[in-house]
C-alpha positions as CSV (number, residue, x, y, z in Angstrom):
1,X,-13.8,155.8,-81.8
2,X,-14.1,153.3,-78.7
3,X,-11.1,151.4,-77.7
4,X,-10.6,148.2,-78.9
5,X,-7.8,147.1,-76.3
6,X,-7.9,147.6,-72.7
7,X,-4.1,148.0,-73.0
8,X,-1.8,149.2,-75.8
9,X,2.0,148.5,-75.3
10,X,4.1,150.8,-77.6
11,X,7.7,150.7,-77.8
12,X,10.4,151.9,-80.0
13,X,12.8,150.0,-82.4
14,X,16.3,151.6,-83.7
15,X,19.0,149.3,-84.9
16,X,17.7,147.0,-81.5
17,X,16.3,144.2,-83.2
18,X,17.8,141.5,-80.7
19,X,16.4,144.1,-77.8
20,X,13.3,144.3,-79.1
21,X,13.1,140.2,-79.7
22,X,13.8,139.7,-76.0
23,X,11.2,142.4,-74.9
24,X,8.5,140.9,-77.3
25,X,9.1,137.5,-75.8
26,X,7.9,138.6,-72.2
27,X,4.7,140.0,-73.3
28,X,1.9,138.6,-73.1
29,X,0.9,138.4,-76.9
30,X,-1.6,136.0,-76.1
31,X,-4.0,138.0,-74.1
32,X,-6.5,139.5,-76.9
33,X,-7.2,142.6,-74.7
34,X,-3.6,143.9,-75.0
35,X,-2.3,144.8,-78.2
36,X,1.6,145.5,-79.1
37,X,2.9,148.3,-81.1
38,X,6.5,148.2,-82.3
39,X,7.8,151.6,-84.1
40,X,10.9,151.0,-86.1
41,X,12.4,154.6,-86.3
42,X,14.3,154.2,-89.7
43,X,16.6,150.9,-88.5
44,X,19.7,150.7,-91.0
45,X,17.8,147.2,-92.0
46,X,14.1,146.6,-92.6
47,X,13.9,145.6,-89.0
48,X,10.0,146.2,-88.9
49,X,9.6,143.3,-91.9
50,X,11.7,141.4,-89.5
51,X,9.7,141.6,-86.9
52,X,6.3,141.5,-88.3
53,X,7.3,138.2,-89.9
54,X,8.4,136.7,-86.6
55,X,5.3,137.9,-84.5
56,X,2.3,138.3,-86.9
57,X,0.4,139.4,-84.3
58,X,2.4,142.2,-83.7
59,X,1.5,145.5,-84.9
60,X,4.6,147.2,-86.6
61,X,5.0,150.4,-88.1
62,X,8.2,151.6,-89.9
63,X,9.0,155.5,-89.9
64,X,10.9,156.5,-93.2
65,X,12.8,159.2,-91.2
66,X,14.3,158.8,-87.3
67,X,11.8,160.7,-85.2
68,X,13.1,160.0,-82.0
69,X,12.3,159.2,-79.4
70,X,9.1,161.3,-79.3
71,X,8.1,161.0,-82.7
72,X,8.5,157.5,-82.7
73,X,6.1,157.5,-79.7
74,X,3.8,159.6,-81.1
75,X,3.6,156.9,-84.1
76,X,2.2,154.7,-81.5
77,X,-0.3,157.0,-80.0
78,X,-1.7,157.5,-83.5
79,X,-1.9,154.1,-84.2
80,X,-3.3,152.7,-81.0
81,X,-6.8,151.3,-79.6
82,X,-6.0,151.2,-76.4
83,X,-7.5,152.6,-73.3
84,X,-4.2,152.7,-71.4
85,X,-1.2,153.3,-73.4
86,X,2.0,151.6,-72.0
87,X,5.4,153.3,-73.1
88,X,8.3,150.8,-72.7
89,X,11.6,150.6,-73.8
90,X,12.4,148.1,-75.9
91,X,16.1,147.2,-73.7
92,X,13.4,146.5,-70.9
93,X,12.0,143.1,-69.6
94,X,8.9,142.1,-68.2
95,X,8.1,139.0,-66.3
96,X,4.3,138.2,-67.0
97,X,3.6,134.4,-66.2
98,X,3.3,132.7,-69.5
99,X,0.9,130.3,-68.2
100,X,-1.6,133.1,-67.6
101,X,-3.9,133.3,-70.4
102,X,-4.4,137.1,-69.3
103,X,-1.7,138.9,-67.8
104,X,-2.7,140.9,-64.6
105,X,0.8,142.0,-64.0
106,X,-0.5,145.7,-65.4
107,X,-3.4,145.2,-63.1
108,X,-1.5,147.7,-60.4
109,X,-0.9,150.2,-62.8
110,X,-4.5,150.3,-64.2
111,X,-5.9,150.5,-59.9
112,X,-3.5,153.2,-59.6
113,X,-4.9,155.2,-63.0
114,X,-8.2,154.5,-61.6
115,X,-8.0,155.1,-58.0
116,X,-8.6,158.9,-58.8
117,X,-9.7,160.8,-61.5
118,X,-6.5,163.4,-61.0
119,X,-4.2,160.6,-61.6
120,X,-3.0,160.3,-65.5
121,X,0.3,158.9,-65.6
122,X,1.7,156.0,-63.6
123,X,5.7,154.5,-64.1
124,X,6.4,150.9,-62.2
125,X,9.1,150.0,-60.1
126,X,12.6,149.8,-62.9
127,X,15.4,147.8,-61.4
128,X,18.5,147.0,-63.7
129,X,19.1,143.6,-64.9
130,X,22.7,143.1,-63.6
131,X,23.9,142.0,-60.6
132,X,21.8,141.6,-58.2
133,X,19.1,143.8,-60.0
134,X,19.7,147.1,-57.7
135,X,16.8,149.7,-58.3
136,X,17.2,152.7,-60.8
137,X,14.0,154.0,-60.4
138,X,11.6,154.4,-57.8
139,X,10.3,158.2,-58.3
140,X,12.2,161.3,-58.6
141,X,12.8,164.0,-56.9
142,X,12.2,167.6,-58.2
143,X,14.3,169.3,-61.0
144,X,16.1,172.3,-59.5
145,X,15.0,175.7,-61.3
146,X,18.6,176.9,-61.5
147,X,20.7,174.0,-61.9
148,X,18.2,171.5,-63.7
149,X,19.6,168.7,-61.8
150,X,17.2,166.1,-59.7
151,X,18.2,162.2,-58.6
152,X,16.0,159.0,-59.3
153,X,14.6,157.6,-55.6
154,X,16.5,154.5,-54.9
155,X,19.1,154.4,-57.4
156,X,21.8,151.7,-57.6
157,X,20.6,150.4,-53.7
158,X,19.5,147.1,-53.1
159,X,15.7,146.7,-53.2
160,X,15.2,146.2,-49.9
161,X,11.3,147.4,-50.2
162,X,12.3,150.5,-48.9
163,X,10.6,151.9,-51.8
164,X,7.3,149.7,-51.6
165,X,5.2,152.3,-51.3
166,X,3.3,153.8,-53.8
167,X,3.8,157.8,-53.9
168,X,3.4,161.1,-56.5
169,X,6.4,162.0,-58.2
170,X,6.7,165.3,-60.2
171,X,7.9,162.6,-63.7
172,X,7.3,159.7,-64.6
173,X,10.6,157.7,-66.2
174,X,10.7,157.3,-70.3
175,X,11.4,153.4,-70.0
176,X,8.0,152.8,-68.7
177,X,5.1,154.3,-68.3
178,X,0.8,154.4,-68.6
179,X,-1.0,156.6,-68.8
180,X,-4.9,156.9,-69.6
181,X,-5.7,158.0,-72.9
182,X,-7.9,160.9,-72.4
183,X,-4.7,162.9,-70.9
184,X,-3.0,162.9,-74.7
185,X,-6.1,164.4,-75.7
186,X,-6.2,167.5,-72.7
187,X,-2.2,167.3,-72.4
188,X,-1.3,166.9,-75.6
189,X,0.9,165.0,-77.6
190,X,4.8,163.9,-76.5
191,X,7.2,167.1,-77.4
192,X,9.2,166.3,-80.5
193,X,11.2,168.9,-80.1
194,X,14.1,167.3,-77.9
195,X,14.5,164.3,-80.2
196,X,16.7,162.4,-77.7
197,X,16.6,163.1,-73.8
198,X,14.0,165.6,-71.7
199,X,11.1,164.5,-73.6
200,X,9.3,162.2,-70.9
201,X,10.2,165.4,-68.1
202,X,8.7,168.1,-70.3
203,X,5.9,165.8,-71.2
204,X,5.2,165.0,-67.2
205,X,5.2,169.2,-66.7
206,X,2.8,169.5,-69.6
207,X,0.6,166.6,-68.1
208,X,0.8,168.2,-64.5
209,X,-0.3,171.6,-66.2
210,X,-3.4,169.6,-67.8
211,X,-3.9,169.2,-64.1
212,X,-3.2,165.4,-63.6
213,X,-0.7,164.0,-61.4
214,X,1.9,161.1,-61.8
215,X,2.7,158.2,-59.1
216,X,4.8,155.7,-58.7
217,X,3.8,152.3,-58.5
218,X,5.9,149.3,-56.8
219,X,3.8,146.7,-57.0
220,X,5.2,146.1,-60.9
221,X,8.5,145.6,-61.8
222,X,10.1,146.3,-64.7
223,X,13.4,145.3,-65.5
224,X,16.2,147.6,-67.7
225,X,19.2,146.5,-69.2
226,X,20.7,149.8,-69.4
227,X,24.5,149.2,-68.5
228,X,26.1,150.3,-65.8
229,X,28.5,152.6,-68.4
230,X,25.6,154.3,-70.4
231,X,27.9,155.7,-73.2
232,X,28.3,158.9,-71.5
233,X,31.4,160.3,-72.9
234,X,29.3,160.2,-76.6
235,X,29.3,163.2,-78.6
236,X,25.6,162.5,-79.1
237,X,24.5,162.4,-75.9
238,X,27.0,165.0,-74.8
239,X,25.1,167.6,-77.8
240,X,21.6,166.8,-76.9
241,X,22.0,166.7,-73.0
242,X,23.5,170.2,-73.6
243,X,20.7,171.7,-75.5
244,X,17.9,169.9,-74.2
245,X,18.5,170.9,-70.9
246,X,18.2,174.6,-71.9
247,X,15.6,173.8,-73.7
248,X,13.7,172.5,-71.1
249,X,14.0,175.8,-69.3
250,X,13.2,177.6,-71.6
251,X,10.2,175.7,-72.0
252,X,9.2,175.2,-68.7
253,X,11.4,177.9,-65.9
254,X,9.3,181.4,-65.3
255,X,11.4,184.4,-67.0
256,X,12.4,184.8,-63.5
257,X,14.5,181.9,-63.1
258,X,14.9,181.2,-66.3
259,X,18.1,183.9,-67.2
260,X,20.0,182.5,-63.5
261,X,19.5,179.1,-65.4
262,X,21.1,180.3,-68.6
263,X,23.7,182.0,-66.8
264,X,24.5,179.0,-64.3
265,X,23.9,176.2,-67.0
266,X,26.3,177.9,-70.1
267,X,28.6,180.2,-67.8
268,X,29.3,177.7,-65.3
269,X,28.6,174.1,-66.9
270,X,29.1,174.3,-70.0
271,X,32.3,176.1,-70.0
272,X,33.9,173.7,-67.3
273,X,33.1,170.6,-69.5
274,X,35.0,172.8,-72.4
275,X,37.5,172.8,-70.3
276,X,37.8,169.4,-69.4
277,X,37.1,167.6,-72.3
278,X,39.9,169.8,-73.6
279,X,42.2,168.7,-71.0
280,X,41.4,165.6,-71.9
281,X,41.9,165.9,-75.9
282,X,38.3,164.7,-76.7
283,X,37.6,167.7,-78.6
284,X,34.8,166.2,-80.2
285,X,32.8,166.0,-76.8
286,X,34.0,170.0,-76.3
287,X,32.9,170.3,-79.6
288,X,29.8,168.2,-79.0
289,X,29.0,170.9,-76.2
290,X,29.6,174.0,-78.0
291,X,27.4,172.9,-80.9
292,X,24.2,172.0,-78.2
293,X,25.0,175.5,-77.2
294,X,24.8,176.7,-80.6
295,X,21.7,175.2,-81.8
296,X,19.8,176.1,-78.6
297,X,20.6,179.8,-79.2
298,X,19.5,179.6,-82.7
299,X,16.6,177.7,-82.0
300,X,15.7,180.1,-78.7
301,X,16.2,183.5,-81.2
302,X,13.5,181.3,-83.3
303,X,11.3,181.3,-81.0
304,X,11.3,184.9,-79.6
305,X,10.7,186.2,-83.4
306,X,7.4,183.8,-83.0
307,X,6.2,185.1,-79.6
């Protein structure tokens, strides 16, 4: 089937509604060749009824189950027209001019996709909304086979333009990012594995392996409210950070760094966050750990019986 849209916008709704309100109100609904495609992953309330009734022109699907953050992507692949797909938070804002009756403000990203035939993912220029909007993301560096750790270019300085120039990166970042929609269909689909966390870095391996690269785009901004105290003393986070980064190299790391990984990532890590959430009597973030620990060795001896 040919696209309808030039552009599809997907983005995820879970318990966000007043997030997803403020995001909706900076797109540009009123172009006809981009179409919006809100996924409510299960919401407590009928958020998706919600928000169909408020924007009619909306397209809104409701998932009976959470899928996470993949899944609920993966809703949105299914469903869209579009020859770019646009991933975007929905805690993000954009800024297209509302007087525009077409908004070029994608236009960048689309030139980029475009400017080669290699290229099949492209992520903007994030800054955070508060204070004076300092940067968070303006490429990353590469993920260290042993210690799985990498930094986002830029983050927390000023934006300066230091980073105004467009560049390869080896991931694009989850709150935003196009891609053409040929690469789902060599790459593949989003992993659902993870659930929450690593999805967008496995996906951006599996991409690179379909033999695309990803760039980084300055000239479109995106803005994130993501607060400068992210909830990261949360068991939940703590549990799938744990087993999603061995996950990820089990996934991804050659047998022959993989076991150093292991080693490093449970041995060392692991066991010093035990140790100092239990010094600091939040068991359930020791606990937290243990369990990602748990699950990924039960899911990992799944996994061998299949290969």
């Amino acid at each position: 089937m040919l696209p309808e849209y030039n552009i599809s916008i997907i983005t995820i709704n879970f318990n966000g509604l007043n997030d997803t309100y403020e995001l909706i109100e900076t797109l540009p609904l009123e172009d006809e060749s981009i179409e919006v495609i809100v996924v409510d992953n299960a919401s407590q309330e009928d958020e998706a009824s919600m928000i169909q009734q408020r924007y009619p022109q909306v397209k809104v699907i409701r998932s009976k189950e959470n899928l996470g953050f993949a899944g609920g992507n993966n809703l949105g692949i299914k469903a869209a027209r579009g020859k770019y797909l646009f991933f975007i938070n929905n805690d993000t804002i954009l800024r297209c001019k509302k007087e525009d009756v077409r908004c070029k403000m994608f236009q960048p990203l689309i030139d980029k996709l475009e400017s080669s035939p290699k290229i099949g993912m492209v992520s903007p220029k994030i800054k955070f909304t508060w204070g004076n909007n300092p940067i968070q993301f303006a490429g990353y560096t590469p993920l260290s086979h042993i210690t799985m750790r990498n930094r986002a270019i830029g983050c927390g300085e000023p934006d300066q333009g230091q980073y105004n120039t467009a560049h390869s990166t080896p991931y694009a970042h989850g709150a935003a990012m196009m891609m053409k929609r040929e690469v789902v269909d060599k790459a593949g689909m989003m992993p659902e594995c993870y659930f929450l966390y690593y999805e967008e870095l496995d996906w951006s391996m599996m991409i690179r392996r379909a033999g695309y690269d990803i760039w980084y785009e300055p000239d479109v901004t995106i803005y994130h409210k993501e607060s400068q105290s992210t909830g990261q003393q949360s068991p939940l986070r703590t549990y799938y950070i744990t087993r999603n980064r061995l996950l990820f190299v089990r996934r991804n790391n050659l047998s022959a760094t993989r076991y150093i990984s292991y080693i490093y990532l449970i041995g060392l890590v692991a066991f010093r966050d035990i140790l100092k959430h239990t010094l600091q009597r939040r068991l359930d973030l020791a606990k937290a750990t243990i369990k990602g620990i748990h699950d990924f060795t039960s899911l990992n001896s799944h996994l061998s019986t299949l290969n």
